[in-house]
C-alpha positions, 0 to 999 in steps of 0.5 A: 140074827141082827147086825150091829150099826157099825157092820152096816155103816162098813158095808152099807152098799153090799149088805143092801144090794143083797136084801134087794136080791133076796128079798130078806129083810135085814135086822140092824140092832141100835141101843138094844133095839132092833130095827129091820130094812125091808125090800118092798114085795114085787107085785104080780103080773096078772097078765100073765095068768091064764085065762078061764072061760067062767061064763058060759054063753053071753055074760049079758044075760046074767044082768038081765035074769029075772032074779025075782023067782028066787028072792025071798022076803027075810022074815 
C-alpha cells in the first residue's frame, strides 16, 4: 500500500533505512501517481561458490581435438 508524500516527507530517514534493510521498495503516491524507491539488489559473491571439476583430464585438449569427423556440411 502507497504512503503519501507528506508521511515520507515526516519520516524520510526511517521509512528509507528500512527499505535498505529489507530489501523492499517503497511506494510513495503524489498527484494520484504512484512512485516507488527501490534499494539496489546485492550481488553475489561467486567466490564464494563451490567448485566443480567440469573437465575431466587436461582442458587443452579440448582445444586442440580434431573436431573435423564430426562436422557436417548444412545441406
Amino acid at each position: 500500500m502507497p504512503i503519501s508524500a507528506t508521511e515520507l516527507r515526516a519520516n524520510i530517514y526511517q521509512i528509507l533505512d528500512e527499505a535498505i534493510a529489507t530489501g523492499k521498495p517503497v511506494e510513495v503516491e503524489r498527484k494520484g501517481v504512484v512512485l516507488q524507491v527501490v534499494p539496489p539488489r546485492k550481488k553475489r559473491d561467486l567466490s564464494k561458490m563451490p567448485k566443480r571439476n567440469c573437465v575431466i583430464g587436461d582442458s587443452e585438449d579440448l582445444v586442440h581435438m580434431d573436431w573435423s569427423v564430426y562436422w557436417k556440411p548444412y545441406l
